[in-house]
N, C-alpha and C positions, 0 to 999 in steps of 0.2 A: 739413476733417478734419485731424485735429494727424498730421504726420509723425511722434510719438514716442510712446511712453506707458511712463506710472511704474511703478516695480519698488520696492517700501521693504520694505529685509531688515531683520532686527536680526541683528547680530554683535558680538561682545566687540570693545571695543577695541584690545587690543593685536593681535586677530589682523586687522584693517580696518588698522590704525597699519602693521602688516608688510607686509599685500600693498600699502601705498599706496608706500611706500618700493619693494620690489622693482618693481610695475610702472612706476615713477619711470623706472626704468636702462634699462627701455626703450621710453621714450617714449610711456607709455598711460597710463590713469587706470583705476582701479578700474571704473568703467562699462564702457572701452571693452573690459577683459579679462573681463566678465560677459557683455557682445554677444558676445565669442568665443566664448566656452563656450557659450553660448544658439545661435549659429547651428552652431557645429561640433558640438553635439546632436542638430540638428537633421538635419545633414548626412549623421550615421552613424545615426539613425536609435535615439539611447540618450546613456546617457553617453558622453563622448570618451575613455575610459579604462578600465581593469577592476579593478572592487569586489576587493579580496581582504581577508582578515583576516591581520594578518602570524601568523605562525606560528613561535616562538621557543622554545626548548629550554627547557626546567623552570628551569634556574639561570639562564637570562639572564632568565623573567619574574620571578623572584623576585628577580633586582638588581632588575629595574626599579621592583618593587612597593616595594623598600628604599628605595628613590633617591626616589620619591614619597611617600615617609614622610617621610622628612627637608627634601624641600623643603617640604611641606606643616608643618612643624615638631611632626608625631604622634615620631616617631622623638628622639629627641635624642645625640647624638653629642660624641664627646671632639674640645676643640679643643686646639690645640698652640700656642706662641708661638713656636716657630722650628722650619727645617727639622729644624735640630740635635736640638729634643727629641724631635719624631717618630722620627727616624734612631736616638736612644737606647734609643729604648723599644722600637722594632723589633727590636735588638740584645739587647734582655730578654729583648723574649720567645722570639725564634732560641736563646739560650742555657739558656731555662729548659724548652725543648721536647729539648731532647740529652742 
């Protein structure tokens, strides 16, 4: 009888690329941090952890919904070629709001 048996997840890459990296620093492998979680499951008798939904104030979801516009490239945004011209135009608009 085999001492082991297979587990085959699918995960995106970059997010398999980061936890191989973090569990890297200390000294595990992606297996051996999934036997964690699998036996400390086991152990509490659930997840090792508690489910929550975060829960964020109206303007901070709506930064965020902004922020994922824009990386996602839906949003498009003014770019600037120096701090200076940013800091210029700041100064416009400060001055055309008085």
């Amino acid at each position: 009888m085999a001492k082991t048996a297979s587990l085959n997840i699918r995960i995106d890459p970059e997010t398999k690329s980061g936890a191989e990296k973090l569990f890297s620093q200390f000294g595990i492998t992606v297996t051996d941090a999934v036997n964690m979680f699998l036996r400390q499951s086991l152990m509490v008798g659930g997840l090792p952890f508690e489910l929550k939904q975060p829960r964020y104030k109206t303007e901070t979801e709506a930064a965020l919904q902004e922020a994922r516009g824009i990386i996602a490239g839906q949003i498009k945004t003014k770019a600037y070629h120096s701090a200076r011209e940013l800091s210029e135009e700041l100064d416009r608009e400060m001055l055309s709001e008085n």
